[in-house]
KOLSE-302767 format. One line per field, with one value per residue (C-alpha): residue number from 0; residue in three letters; x, y, z. Coordinates in nm, 4 decimals, padded with zeros to 6 digits. Example, Ala and Ser with C-alpha at 12.3 -4.5 7.8 and 13.67 -1.06 7.14 Angstrom:
BEGIN
pos	0 1
code	ala ser
east	01.2300 01.3670
north	-00.4500 -00.1060
up	00.7800 00.7140
REM end
This chain:
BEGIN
pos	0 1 2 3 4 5 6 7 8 9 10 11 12 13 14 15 16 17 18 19 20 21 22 23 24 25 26 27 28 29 30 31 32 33 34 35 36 37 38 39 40 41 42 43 44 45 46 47 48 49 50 51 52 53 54 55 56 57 58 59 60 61 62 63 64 65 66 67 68 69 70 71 72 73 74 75 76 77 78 79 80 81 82 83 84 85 86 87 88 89 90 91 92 93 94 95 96 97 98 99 100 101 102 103 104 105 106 107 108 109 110 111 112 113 114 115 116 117 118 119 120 121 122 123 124 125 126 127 128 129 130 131 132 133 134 135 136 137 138 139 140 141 142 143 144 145 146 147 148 149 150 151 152 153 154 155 156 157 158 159 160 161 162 163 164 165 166 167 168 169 170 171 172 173 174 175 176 177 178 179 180 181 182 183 184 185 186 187 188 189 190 191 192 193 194 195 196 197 198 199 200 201 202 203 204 205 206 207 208 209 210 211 212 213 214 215 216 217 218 219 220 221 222 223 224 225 226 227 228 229 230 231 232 233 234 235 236 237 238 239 240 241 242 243 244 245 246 247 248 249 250 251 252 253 254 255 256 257 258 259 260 261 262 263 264 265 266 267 268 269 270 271 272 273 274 275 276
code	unk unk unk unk unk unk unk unk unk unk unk unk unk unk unk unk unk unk unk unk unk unk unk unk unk unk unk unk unk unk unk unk unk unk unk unk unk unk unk unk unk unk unk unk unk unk unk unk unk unk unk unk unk unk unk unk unk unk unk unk unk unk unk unk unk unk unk unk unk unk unk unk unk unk unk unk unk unk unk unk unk unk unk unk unk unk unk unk unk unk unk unk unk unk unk unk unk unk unk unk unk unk unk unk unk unk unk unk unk unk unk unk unk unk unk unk unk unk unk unk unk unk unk unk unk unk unk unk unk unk unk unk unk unk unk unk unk unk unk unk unk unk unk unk unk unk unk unk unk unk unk unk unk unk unk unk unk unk unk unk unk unk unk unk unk unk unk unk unk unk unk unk unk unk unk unk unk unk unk unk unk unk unk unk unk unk unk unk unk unk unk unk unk unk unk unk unk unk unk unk unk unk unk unk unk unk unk unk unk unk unk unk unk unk unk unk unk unk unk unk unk unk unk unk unk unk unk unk unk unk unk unk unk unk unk unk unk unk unk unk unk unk unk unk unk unk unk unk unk unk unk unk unk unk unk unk unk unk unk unk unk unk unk unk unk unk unk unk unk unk unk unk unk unk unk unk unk
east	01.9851 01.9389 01.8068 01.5911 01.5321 01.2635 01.0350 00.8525 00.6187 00.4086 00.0604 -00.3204 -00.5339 -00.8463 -01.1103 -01.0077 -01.2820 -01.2416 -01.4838 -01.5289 -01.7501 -02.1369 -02.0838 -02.2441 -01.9917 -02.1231 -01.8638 -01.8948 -01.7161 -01.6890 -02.0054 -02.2149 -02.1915 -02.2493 -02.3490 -02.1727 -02.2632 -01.9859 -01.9955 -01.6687 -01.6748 -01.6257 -01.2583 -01.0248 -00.7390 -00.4256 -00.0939 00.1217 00.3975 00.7124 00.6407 00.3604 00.3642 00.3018 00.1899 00.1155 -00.1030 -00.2571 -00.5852 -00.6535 -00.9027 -01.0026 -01.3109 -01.6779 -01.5635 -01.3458 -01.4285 -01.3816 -01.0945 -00.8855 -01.0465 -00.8941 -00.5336 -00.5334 -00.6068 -00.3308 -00.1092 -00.1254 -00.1078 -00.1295 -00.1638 -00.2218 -00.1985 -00.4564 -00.3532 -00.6338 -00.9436 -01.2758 -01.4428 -01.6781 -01.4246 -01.2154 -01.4992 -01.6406 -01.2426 -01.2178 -01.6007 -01.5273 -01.1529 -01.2779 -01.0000 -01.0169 -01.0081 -00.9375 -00.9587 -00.8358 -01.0130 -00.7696 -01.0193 -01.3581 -01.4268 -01.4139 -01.0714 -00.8342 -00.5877 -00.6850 -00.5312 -00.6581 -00.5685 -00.5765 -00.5099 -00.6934 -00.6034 -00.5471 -00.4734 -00.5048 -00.4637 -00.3842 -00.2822 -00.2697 00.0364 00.0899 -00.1364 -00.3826 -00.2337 -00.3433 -00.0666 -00.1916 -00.2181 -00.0273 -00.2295 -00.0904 -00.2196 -00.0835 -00.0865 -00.0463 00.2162 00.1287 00.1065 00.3393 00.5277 00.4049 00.4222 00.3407 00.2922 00.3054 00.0737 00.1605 -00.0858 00.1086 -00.0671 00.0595 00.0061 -00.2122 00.1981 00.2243 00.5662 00.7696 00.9050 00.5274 00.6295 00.9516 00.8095 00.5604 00.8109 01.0363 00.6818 00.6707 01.0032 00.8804 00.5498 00.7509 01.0258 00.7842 00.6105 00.9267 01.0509 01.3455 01.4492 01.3481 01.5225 01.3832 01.0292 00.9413 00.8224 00.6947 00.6404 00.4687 00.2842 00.4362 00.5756 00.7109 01.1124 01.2830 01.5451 01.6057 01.8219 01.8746 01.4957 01.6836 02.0035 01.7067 01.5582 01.8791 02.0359 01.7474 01.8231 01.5010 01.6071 01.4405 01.2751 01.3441 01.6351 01.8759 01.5791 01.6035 01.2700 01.1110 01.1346 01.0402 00.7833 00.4267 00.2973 00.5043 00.4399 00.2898 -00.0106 00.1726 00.5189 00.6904 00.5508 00.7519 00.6539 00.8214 00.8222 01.0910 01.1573 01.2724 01.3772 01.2512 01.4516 01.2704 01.3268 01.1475 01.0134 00.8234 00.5379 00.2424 00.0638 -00.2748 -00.5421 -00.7789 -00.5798 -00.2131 -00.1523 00.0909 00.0968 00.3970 00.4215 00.7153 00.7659 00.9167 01.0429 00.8527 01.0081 01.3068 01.3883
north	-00.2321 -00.4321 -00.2590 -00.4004 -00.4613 -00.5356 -00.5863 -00.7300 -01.0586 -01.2489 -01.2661 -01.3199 -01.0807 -01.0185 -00.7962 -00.3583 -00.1457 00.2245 00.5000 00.7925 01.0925 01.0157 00.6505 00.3157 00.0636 -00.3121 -00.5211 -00.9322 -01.1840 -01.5495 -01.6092 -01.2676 -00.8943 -00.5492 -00.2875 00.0349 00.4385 00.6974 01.0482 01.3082 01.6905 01.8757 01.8197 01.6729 01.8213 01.8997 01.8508 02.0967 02.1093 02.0550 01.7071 01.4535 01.2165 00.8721 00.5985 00.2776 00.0930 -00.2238 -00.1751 -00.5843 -00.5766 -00.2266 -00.1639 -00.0101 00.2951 00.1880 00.4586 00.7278 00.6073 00.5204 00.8663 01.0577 00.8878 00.9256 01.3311 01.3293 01.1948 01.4422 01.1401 01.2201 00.8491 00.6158 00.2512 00.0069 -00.3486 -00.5902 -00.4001 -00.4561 -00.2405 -00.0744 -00.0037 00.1389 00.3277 00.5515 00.5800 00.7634 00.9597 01.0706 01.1781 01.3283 01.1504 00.8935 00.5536 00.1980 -00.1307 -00.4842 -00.7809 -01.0773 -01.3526 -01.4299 -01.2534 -00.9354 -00.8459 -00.7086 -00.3807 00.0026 00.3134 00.6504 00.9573 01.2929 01.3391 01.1507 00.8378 00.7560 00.3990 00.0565 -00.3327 -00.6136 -00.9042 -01.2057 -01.4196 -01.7663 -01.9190 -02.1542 -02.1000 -01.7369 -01.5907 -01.2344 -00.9745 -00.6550 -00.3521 -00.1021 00.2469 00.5120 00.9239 01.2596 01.4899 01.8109 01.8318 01.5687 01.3433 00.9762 00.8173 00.4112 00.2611 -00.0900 -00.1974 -00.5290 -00.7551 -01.0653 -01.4079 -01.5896 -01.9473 -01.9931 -02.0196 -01.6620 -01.9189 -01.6059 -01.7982 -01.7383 -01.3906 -01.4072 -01.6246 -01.3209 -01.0661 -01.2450 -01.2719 -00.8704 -00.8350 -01.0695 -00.8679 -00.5557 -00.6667 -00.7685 -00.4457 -00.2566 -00.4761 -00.2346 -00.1700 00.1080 00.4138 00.7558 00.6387 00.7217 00.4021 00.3293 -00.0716 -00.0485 -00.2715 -00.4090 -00.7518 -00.9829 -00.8940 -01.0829 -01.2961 -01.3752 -01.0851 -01.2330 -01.0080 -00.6956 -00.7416 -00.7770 -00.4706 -00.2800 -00.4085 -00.2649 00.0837 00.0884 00.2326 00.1402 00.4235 00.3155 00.1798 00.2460 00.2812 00.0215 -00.2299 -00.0894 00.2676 00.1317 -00.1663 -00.1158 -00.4324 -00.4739 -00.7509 -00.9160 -00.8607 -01.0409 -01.0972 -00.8088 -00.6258 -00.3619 -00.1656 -00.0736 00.2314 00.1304 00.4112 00.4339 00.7601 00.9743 01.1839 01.1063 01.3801 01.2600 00.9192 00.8391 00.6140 00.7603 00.5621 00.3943 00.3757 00.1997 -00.1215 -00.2109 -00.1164 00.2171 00.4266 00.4748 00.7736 00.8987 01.2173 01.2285 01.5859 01.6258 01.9282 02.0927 02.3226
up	01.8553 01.5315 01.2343 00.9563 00.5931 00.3197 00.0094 -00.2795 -00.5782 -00.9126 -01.0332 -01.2494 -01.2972 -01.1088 -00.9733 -00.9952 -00.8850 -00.9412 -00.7764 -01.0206 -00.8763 -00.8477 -00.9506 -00.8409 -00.7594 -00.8505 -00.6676 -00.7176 -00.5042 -00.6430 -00.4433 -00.3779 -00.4858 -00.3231 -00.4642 -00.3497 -00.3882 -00.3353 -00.4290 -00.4198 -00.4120 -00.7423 -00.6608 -00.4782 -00.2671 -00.4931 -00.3733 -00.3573 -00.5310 -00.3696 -00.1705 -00.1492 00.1977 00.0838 00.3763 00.4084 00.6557 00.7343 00.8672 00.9649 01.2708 01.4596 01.6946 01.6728 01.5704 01.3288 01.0107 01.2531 01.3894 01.0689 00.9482 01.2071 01.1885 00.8216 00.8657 01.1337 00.9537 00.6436 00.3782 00.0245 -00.0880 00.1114 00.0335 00.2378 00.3338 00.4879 00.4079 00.2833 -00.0333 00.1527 00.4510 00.1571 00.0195 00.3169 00.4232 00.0851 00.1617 00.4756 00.3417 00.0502 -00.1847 -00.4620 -00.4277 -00.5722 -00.4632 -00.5395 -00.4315 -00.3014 -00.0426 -00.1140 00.1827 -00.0169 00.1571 -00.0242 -00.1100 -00.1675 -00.2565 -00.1295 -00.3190 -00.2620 -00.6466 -00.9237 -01.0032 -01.3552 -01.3349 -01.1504 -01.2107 -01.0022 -01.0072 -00.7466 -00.5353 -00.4731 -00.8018 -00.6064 -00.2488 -00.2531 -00.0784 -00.1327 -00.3990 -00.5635 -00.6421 -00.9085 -00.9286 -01.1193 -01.0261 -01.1979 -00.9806 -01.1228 -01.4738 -01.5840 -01.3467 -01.3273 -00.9905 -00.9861 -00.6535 -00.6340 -00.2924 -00.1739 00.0718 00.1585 00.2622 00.5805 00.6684 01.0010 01.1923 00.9943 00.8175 00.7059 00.4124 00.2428 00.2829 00.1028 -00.1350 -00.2428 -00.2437 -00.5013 -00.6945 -00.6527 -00.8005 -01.0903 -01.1831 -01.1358 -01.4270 -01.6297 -01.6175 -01.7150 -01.9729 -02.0878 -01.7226 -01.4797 -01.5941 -01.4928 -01.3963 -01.0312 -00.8423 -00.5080 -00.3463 -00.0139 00.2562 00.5615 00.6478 00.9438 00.9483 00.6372 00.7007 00.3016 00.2570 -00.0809 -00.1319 -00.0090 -00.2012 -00.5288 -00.4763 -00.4089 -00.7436 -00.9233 -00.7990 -00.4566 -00.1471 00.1861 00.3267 00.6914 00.6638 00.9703 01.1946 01.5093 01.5128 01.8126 01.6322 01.2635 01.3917 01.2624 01.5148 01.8246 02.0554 02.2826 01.9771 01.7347 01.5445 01.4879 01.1648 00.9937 00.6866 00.3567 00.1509 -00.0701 -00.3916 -00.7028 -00.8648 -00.5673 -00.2640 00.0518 00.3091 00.5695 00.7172 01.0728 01.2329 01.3806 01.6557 01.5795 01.8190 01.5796 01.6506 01.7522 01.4403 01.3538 01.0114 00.8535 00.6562 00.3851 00.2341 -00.1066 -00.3014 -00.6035 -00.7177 -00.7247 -00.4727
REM end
């Protein structure tokens, strides 16, 4: 059985909304705004200190009981951070409530979709930036986390347009954008900083993408794994969709999908040693 491949994009800065304990969230789209309550424990959940489980997962359309649903799925899955792909703010927002972790969230469509990040430890940065110029092809979220006292983790969430034939070039397009943004954020090179790009994608066939991100020192998290086994969307529901967890810096010693019953939709979920043994 085949196995697969992927990643990453470019950008203009936009709309970042953080959610700090006991704050009011005013969120404005190009046409309307929302305003937005959350508040968080006296702390969150710490890591521990050996690994942290990263996932990513694209939320798109789910049912009635949606919150619950995604809720439930994220406990199962025992995500640390958990990067968001086709959600809404206040989708994001009670996610993060009724997970007790922080939270940030990128607006991409005037329809107030866009990219989060859900954190079981504080987050002490996020930008964005958005694909494509005019076309809107989709967006890059960049949020930055303490791992214990003093190691920096950046995770670079990517939510890639599609044209209404879902045209996978658009999706190579943004991923070559990615890899743009990302050089230009580390000017002198990635050397020993620990980096994560995540989000999911229709299979590439531009291996030119892969053969990118390899050259820059990211390995594919699910590489090796057959499509059926590392698909995130399987048909008849749609083109195949497969995610990336691609690192930087970082020993991954473990990586699996957990089914979704919000949608037909599966998590897939890394974990990554933090510490030495």
């Amino acid at each position: 059985m085949a196995t697969r491949s992927e990643t990453a994009m470019h950008i203009s800065k936009i709309f970042t909304f953080r959610l700090l304990p006991r704050a009011t969230l005013i969120l404005f789209s190009l046409s309307s705004f929302v305003i937005l309550s959350h508040s968080f424990p006296p702390s969150l959940h710490a890591s521990n200190n050996e690994t942290l489980r990263i996932a990513t997962y694209s939320l798109n359309e789910g049912g009635s009981n949606l919150i619950e649903d995604a809720t439930s799925l994220i406990t199962q899955s025992g995500a640390d951070v958990l990067l968001l792909q086709h959600v809404d703010a206040n989708t994001s927002f009670l996610l993060a409530r009724h997970t007790q972790m922080d939270v940030a969230f990128f607006l991409i469509t005037e329809e107030a979709q866009g990219l989060a990040v859900l954190s079981k430890t504080r987050i002490a940065f996020d930008d964005g930036q958005l694909l494509g110029g005019s076309e809107n092809l989709g967006g890059v979220q960049r949020v930055q986390i303490f791992v214990g006292t003093e190691t920096l983790l950046t995770l670079y969430n990517v939510g890639l347009g599609f044209d209404q034939h879902g045209t996978e070039e658009i999706t190579e397009q943004s991923l070559h954008e990615t890899l743009a943004i990302i050089a230009n954020d580390y000017p002198n090179g990635i050397t020993g900083e620990k980096v994560i790009i995540g989000g999911s994608s229709t299979p590439l066939s531009d291996l030119s993408v892969v053969q990118q991100i390899e050259a820059i020192g990211f390995l594919d998290s699910f590489s090796g794994f057959s499509l059926e086994n590392s698909a995130t969307v399987l048909p008849p529901a749609m083109q195949n969709h497969v995610p990336y967890l691609w690192t930087r810096n970082l020993q991954v010693v473990a990586a699996n999908l957990i089914e979704d019953s919000v949608s037909d939709r599966r998590i897939a979920i890394i974990e990554i040693q933090i510490a030495a043994s």
